[in-house]
Steps between C-alpha positions, in 0.01 A plus 500: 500500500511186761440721767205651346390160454575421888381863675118398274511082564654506851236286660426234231885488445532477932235252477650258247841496650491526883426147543731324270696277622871632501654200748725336198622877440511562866724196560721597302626851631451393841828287543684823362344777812650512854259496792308813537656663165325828392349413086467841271168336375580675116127482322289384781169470271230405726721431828484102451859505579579743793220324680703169449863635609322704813340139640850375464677748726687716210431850455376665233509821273277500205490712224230485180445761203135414580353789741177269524659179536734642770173582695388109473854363601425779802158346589646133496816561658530812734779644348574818301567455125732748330337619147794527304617364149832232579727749330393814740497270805760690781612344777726607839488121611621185282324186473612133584271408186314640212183340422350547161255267394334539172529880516880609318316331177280817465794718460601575150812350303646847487503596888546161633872497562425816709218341705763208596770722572279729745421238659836368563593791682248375750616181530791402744795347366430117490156589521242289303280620213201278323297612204302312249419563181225371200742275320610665177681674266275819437307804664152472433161739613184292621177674611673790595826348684839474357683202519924481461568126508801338548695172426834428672697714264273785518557546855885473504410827264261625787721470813843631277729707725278490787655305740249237489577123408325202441510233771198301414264529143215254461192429257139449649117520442294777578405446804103580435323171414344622164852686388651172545708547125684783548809476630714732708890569554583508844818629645672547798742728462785590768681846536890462497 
C-alpha cells in the first residue's frame, strides 16, 4: 500500500521533504559515526539524507521500496539506490550505521521484528542504528500509507532478539513547520 502511495506521489512527496531541516536529528547521530564511516541509508525517500552524509565525507548505500523515489534520490545525489523492501535487503558488506529515518514506520506490526533483524545482520557489531517513529500505540492507514507507530515499549517489542539496543530514545516535533504537533520517537540504537 505505502509504496503504491510513494511509486504515484514521488515528486510532491520529494518536494515536501527534501528541504526540511534535519540538523537537530543530524546532531544527534553524528557524535555516534567515525570519520569517513560507510551509512546503509535504509528508506532513503527523496535522498534528503544521503545528500547530507555524502557532503560530510561518509559513504553511503541507500536503499528505498520506492522505484520512483530511488530515481529522485539518484538525480540529487549521484548515487545508485537499491529498490528493495528492508526485509529483502542482501548485503556482502556491513555497515558502520543504519540510517532509517521515518521509513521502518511503514512496515506492518506483523513483519517488523523481521525488518529489524535483517537489518542487523548488516550492521557491524557496535554499530549504530536510528529510526523514528509517529509516536503511538497503534498501526493506522492514511491516504494510502500505512503507519506502525511506536512508544518506548513498542520498540523494545520491535528490536527483540535482534541484537540491537537502545543507547539513546528521545521525543520531538515534526520537523515540518505546519506538522509542528505530532510527535516522533527517536532512537539510537547500538548493535552488541
Amino acid at each position: 500500500m505505502s509504496v503504491d502511495f510513494y511509486n504515484e506521489n514521488a515528486k510532491n512527496f520529494a518536494d515536501s521533504t527534501v528541504n526540511v531541516d534535519m540538523n537537530i536529528i543530524y546532531d544527534a547521530f553524528l557524535p555516534y559515526l567515525c570519520k569517513g564511516c560507510h551509512i546503509l541509508d535504509a528508506g532513503c525517500g527523496s535522498g534528503r539524507d544521503i545528500k547530507f552524509f555524502l557532503e560530510k565525507g561518509f559513504k553511503v548505500t541507500a536503499i528505498d521500496a520506492s522505484f520512483e523515489l530511488a530515481k529522485i534520490a539518484k538525480k540529487l545525489t549521484g548515487i545508485d539506490v537499491h529498490v528493495c523492501r528492508f526485509e529483502k535487503f542482501k548485503s556482502e558488506i556491513t555497515f558502520d550505521a543504519v540510517w532509517a529515518c521515518a521509513s521502518l514506520l511503514h512496515v506492518p506490526l506483523k513483519d517488523i521484528n523481521l525488518a529489524f533483524k535483517n537489518l542487523s545482520c548488516c550492521l557491524k557489531n557496535k554499530g549504530y542504528f536510528y529510526c523514528s517513529f509517529k509516536y503511538g500505540n497503534d498501526e493506522t492507514n492514511r491516504g494510502g500509507r500505512h503507519f506502525t507507530n511506536a512508544t518506548e515499549e513498542k520498540l523494545d517489542l520491535f528490536i527483540e532478539n535482534t541484537g540491537l539496543y537502545p543507547e539513546k530514545l528521545w521525543i520531538s516535533d515534526d520537523a515540518r513547520p505546519e506538522r509542528r504537533h505530532e510527535k516522533w520517537l527517536n532512537a539510537i540504537l547500538v548493535k552488541k
